[in-house]
C-alpha positions in Angstrom: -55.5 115.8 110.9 -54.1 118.1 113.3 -54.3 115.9 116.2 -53.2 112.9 114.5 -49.9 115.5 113.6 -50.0 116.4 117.2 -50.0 113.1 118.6 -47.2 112.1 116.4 -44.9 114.8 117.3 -45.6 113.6 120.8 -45.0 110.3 120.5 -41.4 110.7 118.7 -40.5 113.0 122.0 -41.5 110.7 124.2 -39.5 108.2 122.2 -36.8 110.5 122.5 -37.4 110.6 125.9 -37.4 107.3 126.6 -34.0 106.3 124.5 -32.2 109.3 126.5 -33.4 108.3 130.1 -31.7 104.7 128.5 -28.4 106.3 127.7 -28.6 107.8 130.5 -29.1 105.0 132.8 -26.4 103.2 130.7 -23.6 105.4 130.9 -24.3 105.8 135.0 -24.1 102.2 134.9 -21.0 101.7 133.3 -19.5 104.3 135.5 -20.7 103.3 138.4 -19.1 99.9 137.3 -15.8 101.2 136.1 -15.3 102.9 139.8 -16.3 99.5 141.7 -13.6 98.1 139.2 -11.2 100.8 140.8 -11.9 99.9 143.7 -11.6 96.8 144.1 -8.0 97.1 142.3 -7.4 99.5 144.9 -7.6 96.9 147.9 -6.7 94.5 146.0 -3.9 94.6 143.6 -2.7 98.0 144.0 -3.2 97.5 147.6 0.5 99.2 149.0 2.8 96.8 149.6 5.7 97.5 152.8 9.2 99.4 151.3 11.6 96.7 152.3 14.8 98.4 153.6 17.9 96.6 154.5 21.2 97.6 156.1 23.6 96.0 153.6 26.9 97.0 155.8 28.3 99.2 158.4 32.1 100.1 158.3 34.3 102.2 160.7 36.2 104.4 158.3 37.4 106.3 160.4 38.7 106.6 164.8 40.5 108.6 166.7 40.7 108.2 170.6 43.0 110.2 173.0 42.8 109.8 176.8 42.9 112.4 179.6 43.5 109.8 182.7 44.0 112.8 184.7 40.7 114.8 184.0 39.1 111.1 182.9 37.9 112.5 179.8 38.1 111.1 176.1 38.4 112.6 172.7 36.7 110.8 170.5 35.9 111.1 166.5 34.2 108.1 165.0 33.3 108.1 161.2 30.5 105.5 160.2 29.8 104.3 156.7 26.4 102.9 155.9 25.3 101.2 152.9 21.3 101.1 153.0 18.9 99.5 150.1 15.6 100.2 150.0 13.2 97.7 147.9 9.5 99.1 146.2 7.5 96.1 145.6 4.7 98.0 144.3 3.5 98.4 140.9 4.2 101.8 141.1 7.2 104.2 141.6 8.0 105.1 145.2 8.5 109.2 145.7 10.6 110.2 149.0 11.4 113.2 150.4 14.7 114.3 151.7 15.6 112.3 154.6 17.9 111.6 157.0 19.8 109.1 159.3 21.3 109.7 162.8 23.6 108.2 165.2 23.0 107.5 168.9 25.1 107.3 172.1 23.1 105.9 175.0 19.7 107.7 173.7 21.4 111.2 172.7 21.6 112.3 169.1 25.5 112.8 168.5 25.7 112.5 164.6 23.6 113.3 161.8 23.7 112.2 157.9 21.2 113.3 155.0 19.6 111.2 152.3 18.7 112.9 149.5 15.3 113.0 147.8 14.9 110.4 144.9 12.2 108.0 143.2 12.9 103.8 143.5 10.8 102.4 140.0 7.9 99.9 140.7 9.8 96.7 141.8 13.4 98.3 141.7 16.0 98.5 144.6 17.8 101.3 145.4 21.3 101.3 147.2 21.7 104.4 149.1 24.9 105.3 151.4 25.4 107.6 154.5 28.3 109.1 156.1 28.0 109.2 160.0 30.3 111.4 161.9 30.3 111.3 165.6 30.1 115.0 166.6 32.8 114.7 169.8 31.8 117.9 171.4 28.2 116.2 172.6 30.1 113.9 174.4 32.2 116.2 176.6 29.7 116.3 179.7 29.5 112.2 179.4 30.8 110.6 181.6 29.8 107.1 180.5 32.0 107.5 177.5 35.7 107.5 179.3 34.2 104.2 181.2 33.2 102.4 177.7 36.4 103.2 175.9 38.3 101.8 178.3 36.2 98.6 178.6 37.4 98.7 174.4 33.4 98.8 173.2 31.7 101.6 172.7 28.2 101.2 171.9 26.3 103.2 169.4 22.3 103.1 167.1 21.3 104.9 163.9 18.3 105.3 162.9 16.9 106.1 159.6 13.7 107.4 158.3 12.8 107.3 154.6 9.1 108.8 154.0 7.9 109.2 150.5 4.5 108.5 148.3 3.1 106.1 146.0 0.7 107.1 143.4 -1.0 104.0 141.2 -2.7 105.4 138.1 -3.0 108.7 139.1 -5.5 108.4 141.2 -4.6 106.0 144.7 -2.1 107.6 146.6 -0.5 105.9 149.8 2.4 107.5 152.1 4.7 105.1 153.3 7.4 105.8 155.9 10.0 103.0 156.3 12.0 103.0 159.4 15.3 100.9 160.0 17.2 101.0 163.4 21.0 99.2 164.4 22.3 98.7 167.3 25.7 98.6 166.9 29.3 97.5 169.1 32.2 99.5 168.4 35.5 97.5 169.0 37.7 100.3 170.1 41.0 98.9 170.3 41.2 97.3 166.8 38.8 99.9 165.5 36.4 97.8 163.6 32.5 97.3 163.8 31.4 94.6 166.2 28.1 92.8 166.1 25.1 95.0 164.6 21.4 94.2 164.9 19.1 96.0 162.6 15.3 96.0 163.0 13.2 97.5 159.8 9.3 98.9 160.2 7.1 100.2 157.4 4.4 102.4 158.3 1.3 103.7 156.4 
């Protein structure tokens, strides 16, 4: 009687055993299978996509030239407008930091404008403007400059540099940093923007 009780008890706990190990061995499955799922959304369709930036227009909104024949120097003040868009084809929303544009004379920094820090919705566009002002003073000891005003083209490049984050469901998180640079042909004698080529790289 008291090994038939006995063997009983047993047998329910190893019953129990049995239909825990199964649980078990069910719920790692299914996890297991829910992650792969993850995954394979995560190089798949929330695989990060390139921000697509675009320089919509460049205006000269402001000039100022005054020659020195004598000392063949050149003051020069040069105000830029930019009008920049910058496209989040993901299917998430696009985090950037503060960031900034600059403005170029024959390789040398000689103007700087900021961008501040914002958030472009999955598949939204964002139009985003700058105000580039030529600082004169970091042209003084350039002597190139007197020669390219009076030819009546000055040339100049900005280059911008938006980084930021996307996060898909919490749980993939991608930087992106999308560059954009213009080469650009100041026409100084009737003070407007010549011909500008702009060139756009995403990097991950």
């Amino acid at each position: 009687m008291d090994s038939s009780s006995a063997n009983g008890r047993n047998s329910i706990k190893l019953s129990r055993s049995r239909k825990r190990k199964k649980i078990w061995i069910a719920i790692s499955a299914f996890v297991l299978f829910v992650l792969l799922i993850l995954l394979i959304l995560g190089f798949t369709v929330f695989k990060p996509k390139h921000a697509i930036t675009t320089v919509n227009s460049v205006k000269l909104s402001g000039m100022q030239v005054s020659l020195d024949p004598i000392n063949l120097r050149v003051d020069l003040n040069v105000t830029l407008d930019l009008n920049i868009s910058v496209k989040n084809p993901n299917p998430a929303s696009f985090r950037f930091g503060n960031s900034s544009t600059l403005l170029y004379y024959r390789d040398g920094i000689v103007g700087e404008a900021g961008i501040p820090a914002g958030e472009i919705l999955s598949h939204k566009t964002m139009d985003m403007n700058a105000t580039l002002a030529l600082m004169a003073d970091r042209l003084v000891l350039d002597s190139n400059v007197y020669s390219d005003v009076l030819s009546g083209t000055l040339p100049l490049k900005t280059s911008t540099r938006i980084a930021g984050r996307v996060t898909v469901l919490n749980v993939f998180k991608h930087h992106l940093v999308s560059y954009t640079y213009c080469d650009l042909s100041i026409n100084v004698w009737n003070r407007t923007v010549g011909k500008s080529d702009c060139k756009y790289r995403t990097k991950f």
